[in-house]
N, C-alpha and C positions, 0 to 999 in steps of 0.2 A: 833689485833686479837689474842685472846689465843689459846693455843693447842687444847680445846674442838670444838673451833667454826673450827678451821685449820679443823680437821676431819670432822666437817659434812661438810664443803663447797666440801673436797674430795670427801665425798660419795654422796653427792645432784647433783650438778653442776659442777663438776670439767670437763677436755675438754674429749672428747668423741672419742675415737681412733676408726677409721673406720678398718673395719673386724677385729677388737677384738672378744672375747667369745661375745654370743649371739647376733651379729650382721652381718653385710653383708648377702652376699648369702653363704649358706653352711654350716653358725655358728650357733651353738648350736640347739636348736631346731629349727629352719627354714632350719638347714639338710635335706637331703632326707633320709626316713626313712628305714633300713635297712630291708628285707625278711629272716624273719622264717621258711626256711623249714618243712615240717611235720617230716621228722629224726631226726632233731635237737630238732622239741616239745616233741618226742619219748624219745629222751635220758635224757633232762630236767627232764620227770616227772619220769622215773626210777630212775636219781640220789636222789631226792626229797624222791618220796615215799617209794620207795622203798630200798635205800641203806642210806636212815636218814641225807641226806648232806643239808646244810645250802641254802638259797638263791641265795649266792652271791658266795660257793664252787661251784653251778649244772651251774651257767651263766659261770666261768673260765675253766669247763671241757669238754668246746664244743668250739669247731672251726668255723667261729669266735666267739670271746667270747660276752656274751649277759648282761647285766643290771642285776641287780637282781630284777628291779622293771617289765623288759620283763617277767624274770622269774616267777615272782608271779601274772603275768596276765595270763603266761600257766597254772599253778598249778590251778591258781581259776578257771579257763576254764574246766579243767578237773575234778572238782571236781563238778560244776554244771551242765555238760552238759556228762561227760564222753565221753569225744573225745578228740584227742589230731592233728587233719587235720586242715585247716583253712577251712573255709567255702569260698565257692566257691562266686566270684567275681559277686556284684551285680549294680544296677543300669544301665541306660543307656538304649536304642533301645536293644530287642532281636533279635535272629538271625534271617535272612530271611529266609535260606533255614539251613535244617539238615546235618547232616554227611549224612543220605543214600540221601537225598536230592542232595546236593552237588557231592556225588560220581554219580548218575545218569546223571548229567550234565558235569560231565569230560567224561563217557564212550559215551554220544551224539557225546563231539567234537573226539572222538580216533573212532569214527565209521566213522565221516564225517569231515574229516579234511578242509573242504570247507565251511563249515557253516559261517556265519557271526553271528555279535553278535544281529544283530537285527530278525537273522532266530530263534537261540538258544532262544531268547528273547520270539516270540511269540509258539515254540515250549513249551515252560515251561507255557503257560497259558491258552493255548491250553488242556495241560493235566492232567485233573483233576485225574486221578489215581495215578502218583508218585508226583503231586503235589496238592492235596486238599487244601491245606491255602495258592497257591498264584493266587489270583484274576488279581491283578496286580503289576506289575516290572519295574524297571527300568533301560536300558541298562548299566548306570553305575557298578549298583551292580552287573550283571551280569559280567563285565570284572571285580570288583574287586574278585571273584571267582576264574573267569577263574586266573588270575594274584597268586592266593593265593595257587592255586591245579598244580603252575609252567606251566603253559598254557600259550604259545606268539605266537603273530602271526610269520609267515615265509613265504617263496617264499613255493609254492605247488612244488612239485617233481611231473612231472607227471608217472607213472607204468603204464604199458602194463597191461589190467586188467586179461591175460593168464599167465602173468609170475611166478604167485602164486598158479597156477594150480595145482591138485594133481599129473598130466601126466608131468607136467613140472617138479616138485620133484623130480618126481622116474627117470626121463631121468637126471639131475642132481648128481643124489646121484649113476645111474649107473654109469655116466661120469667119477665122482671120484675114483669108487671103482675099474675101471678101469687102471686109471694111477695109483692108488698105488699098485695093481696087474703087470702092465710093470715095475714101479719101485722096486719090489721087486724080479723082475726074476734074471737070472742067465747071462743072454746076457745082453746088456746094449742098452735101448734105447733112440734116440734123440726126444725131443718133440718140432715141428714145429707148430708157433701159426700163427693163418692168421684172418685176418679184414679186411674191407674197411671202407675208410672214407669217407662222401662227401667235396666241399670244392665247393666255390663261391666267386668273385670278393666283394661281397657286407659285406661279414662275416668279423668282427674284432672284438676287445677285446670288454667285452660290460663295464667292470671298468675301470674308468682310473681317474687323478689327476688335480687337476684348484684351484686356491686360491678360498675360501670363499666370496658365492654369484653369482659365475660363472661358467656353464654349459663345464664339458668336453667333449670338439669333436670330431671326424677326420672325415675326407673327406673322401667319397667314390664316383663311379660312380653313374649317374643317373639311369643308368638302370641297373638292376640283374643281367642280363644274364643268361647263362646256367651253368647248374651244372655240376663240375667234379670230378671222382669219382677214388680215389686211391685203390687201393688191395695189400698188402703187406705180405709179409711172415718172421717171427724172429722166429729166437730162440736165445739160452744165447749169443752167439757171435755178434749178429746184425740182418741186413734184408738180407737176403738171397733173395729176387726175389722181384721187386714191378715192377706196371705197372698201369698208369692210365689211363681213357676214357673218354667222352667227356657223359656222362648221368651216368645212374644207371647202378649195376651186376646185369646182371639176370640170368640164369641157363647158357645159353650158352656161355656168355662170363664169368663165374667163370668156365667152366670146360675146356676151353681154357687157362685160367693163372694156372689152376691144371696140365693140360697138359705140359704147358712149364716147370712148377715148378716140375712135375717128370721126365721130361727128362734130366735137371740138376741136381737134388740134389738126393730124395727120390718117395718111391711110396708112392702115396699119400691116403692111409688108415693110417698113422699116423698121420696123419693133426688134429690139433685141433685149437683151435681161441683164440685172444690176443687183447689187448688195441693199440689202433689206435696214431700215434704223429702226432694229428693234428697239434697244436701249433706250432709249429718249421717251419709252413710253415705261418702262418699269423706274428712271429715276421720277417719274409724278407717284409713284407709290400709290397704285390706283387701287387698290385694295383697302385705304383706309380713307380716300380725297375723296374719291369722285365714280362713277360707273368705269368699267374698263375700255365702254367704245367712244366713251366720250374721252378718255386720257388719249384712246388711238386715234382719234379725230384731232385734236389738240397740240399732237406730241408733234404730226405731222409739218404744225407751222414755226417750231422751236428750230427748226434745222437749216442752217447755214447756208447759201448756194456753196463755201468754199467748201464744205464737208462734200458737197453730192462731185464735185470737181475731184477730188482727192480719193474716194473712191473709183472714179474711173479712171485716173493717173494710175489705180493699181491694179484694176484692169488688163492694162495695158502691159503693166510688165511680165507677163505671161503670156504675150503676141508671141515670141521669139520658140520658147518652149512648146507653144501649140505648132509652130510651123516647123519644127523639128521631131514633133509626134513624141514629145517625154512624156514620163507618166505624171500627172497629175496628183497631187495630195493633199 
C-alpha cells in the first residue's frame, strides 16, 4: 500500500474513536444548542451595524461568545423582519386557562382553603363568565395549576370565625397599646400571664416513629374519661400559682384561682394571658406512671424559667401586627 492509498484508507475507513468531534452525545452538532438572549441579539446587531465590526469581531464581544455563522443569522433577521427578540415559542397544545384565568382560580382556593380539586373542577365550568372557553376540564390540569401558582395541599388550621373580627382587632391593638404605655412609665411593672389547659388520660403525641411499612402506636385506656382542666399563672421567673380541677373554668371557679392568686402575689387588674405547657405533662406518660393530676401537679416544676421567657419573647412578635389591626391566624 503506498502513501496515497495509506491516506484515503485513513480518511474512509480507518477505526472510529467513540465520543470524538461529532460524535457521542454532546459532540458537535448533536450538542444542545445554546440560547440567545434578546440583549445579546441587541449588542450583535449595534456592533454590526452600527459600529462596522466584522462577523466574527460582534460573536467574540459578547459573553458567551457566539459563531459568526449565529451572528449573521441575527444580522439577516433584522434586516428582513427588523427585530432583534426571538419569536415566541410555538408548537404543541395551547394553554387551558389564561393568566387572569389562572389568577381567578388561585383567588377561588385563597377564599376557600377547603375546596377539593373536584369542587374547583366543576366550579371552573360551571362558570361561564371568568371562564367562556372551558366546556370542559380535567382534574389533572387543574392540580397541575394549582402545583404551578405554589398551591399544596395541608392539614386545615381550624380559626374561630370571630377571631378576625373588626371588635376583636381594636380589643387587640388596644391590648397592646396598653402594655407598651405600662412599659413605658416611670414605676416598673410586672406582667402576670394566665391560661388554662385541658388535659385527658386519652391525649398523646399524635407523631411518632416505626420502621417502614409499620403503623406507630401507643396504648391508651379504653375509656376517655373525664377532662381535667389546669389554670396557671407565669410570668419571666416561672408559675407563680397553678391549680387544677376535675372539668372545665367557668367564671366562678376563675375568680376563685384570681382570688387566691391576689392574695399571694398581685391585684389582679394586671393579669394578662399566656401559652399553656401542655406537653411537659403528656411526656411523664401519665397513663401508665402515675394519676393524671398528679403528672399535672409535677409536670408544673420540670419547666425552665428560660422556656416561660421565650414564650413571652413570642408574644411579643405579634405587638406590631396587633397595632396594624392584621388578621390573626
Amino acid at each position: 500500500m503506498n502513501d496515497m492509498e495509506a491516506q484515503a484508507f485513513q480518511r474512509g475507513r480507518g477505526v472510529r474513536v467513540r465520543g470524538g468531534r461529532g460524535g457521542g452525545r454532546g459532540g458537535g452538532r448533536g450538542g444542545r444548542r445554546a440560547v440567545i438572549t434578546d440583549e445579546i441579539r441587541a449588542t450583535v446587531v449595534d456592533h454590526v451595524v452600527n459600529h462596522g465590526l466584522t462577523m466574527q469581531e460582534a460573536g467574540q464581544r459578547v459573553q458567551p461568545n457566539i459563531s459568526r455563522y449565529s451572528v449573521a443569522s441575527i444580522i439577516r433577521t433584522f434586516r428582513r423582519e427588523n427585530r432583534t427578540e426571538r419569536l415566541p415559542r410555538r408548537g404543541g397544545r395551547e394553554r387551558t386557562f389564561s393568566d387572569a384565568q389562572e389568577t381567578a382560580i388561585v383567588n377561588m382556593v385563597m377564599a376557600n382553603n377547603a375546596l377539593t380539586i373536584r369542587q374547583i373542577r366543576n366550579t371552573i365550568i360551571n362558570d361561564q363568565v371568568t371562564f367562556p372557553n372551558i366546556l370542559t376540564v380535567g382534574q389533572a390540569t387543574v392540580d397541575r395549576v394549582l402545583r404551578r401558582n405554589a398551591l399544596r395541599m395541608k392539614q386545615i388550621y381550624r380559626v374561630p370565625f370571630n377571631r378576625n373580627s373588626d371588635r376583636v382587632k381594636d380589643l387587640r391593638h388596644d391590648y397592646v397599646q396598653r402594655v407598651l404605655e405600662l412599659e413605658a412609665a416611670e414605676e416598673s411593672n410586672t406582667f402576670i400571664y394566665i391560661d388554662e389547659a385541658g388535659f385527658n388520660l386519652s391525649k398523646t403525641r399524635r407523631r411518632g416513629r416505626n420502621i417502614i411499612g409499620q403503623r406507630a402506636i401507643i396504648n391508651v385506656p379504653g375509656q376517655r374519661g373525664g377532662n381535667i382542666t389546669l389554670c396557671a399563672a407565669i410570668n419571666h421567673n416561672g408559675i407563680l400559682h397553678h391549680h387544677s380541677i376535675i372539668g372545665p373554668y367557668n367564671t366562678a371557679r376563675l375568680l376563685i384561682f384570681l382570688d387566691t392568686l391576689h392574695k399571694s402575689l398581685i391585684p389582679p387588674d394586671q393579669i394578662v394571658h399566656a401559652e399553656q405547657p401542655r406537653w411537659k405533662v403528656y411526656e411523664r406518660n401519665p397513663q401508665a406512671q402515675m394519676p393524671l393530676i398528679q403528672a399535672m401537679e409535677e409536670a408544673c416544676g420540670n419547666i425552665a424559667p428560660e422556656a416561660f421567657q421565650g414564650w413571652i419573647r413570642h408574644t411579643r412578635r405579634y405587638f406590631p401586627r396587633c397595632l396594624a389591626r392584621e388578621h390573626s391566624l
